[in-house]
N, C-alpha and C positions, 0 to 999 in steps of 0.2 A: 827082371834085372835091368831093362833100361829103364822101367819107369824106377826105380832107383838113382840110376844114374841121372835123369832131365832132376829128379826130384833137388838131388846136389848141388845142380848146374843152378837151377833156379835159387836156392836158397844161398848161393855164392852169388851170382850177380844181385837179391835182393838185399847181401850184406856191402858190398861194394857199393851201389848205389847210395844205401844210406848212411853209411860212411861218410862219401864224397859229399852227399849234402848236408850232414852234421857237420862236417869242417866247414863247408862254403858257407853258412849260414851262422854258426858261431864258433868265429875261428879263435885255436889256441883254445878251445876249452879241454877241459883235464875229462872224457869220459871213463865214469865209473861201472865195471861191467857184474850185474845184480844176478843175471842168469843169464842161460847159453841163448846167444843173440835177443839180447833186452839188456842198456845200458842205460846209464841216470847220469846228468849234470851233477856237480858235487854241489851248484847251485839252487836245485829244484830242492822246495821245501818236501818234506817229509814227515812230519812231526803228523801228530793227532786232529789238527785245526788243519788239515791241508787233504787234497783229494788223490793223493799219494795210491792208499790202498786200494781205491778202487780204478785206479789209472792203470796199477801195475799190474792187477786182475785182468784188464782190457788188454794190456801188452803180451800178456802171454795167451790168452787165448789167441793174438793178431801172429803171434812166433810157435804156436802148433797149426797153426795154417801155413807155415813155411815163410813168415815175416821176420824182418829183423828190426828191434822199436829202438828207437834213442828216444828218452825220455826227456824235453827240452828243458833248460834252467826259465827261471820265473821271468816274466817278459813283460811287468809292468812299467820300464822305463823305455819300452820299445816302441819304434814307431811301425807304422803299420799295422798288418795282422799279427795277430795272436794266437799260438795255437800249442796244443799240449807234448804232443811228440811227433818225429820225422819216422815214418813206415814205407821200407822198401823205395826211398829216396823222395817220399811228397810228405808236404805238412802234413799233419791228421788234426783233427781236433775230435775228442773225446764229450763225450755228454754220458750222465747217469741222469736217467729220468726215471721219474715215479710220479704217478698223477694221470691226468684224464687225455684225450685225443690233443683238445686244447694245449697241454703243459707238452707235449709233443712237438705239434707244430710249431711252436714257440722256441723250444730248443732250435729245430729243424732251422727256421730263420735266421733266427740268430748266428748259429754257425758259418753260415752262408760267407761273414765277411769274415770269417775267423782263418778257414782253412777250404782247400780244394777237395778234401776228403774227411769223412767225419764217421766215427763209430757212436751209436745209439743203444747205450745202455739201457733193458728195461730190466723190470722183476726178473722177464724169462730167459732173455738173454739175447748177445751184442750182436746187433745190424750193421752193416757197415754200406757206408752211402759215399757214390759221388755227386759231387755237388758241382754245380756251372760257375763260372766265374762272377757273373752275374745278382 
């Protein structure tokens, strides 16, 4: 019974948090709610040319680990980092990778300027990494 309860507790302060930094980070946007604690930008492409369905695969596996995903609007006129969704109140950036060690580590760097935390999509299934500021 309490780990029920911590369980609550946890997934209420990990919707507050990313709440608070989906507003702080882009405010006034209209979040649209897709599943229980997993929301979308009415901005974030979606269509067939867009990496939509396998983001939103990412977010629910990251929201039955007791996460809550905002799924962020498209951020090609953004300065700074760039990164795909806010989890449990930090950026995340998402990668689907397929290919050798190489097309890995690659992703892996790359991320690095993108966001603080990153999920690594493979064939088998999603890694989740922090990453240094660095």
């Amino acid at each position: 019974m309490e780990t029920d309860t911590a369980e609550k507790k946890l997934r209420q302060e990990n919707a507050k948090k990313t709440r608070e930094a989906a507003d702080q980070l882009f405010p006034g946007e209209n979040w649209v709610k897709i599943e229980d604690r997993i929301y979308r930008s009415p901005r974030r492409a979606i269509g067939k040319n867009s990496n939509y369905q396998n983001e939103l695969r990412d977010a629910q596996i990251l929201r039955d680990l007791e996460s809550t995903v905002y799924l962020v609007p498209e951020q090609s006129r953004r300065s700074g980092r760039k990164f795909d969704a806010i989890v449990d109140g930090l950026p995340f950036e998402f990668k689907n990778v397929g290919g050798n060690a190489n097309t890995l580590e690659h992703q892996f760097l790359r991320s690095r300027s993108q966001a603080p935390i990153m999920g690594i999509h493979t064939t088998t299934n999603l890694r989740v990494v922090g990453l240094s500021s660095k």
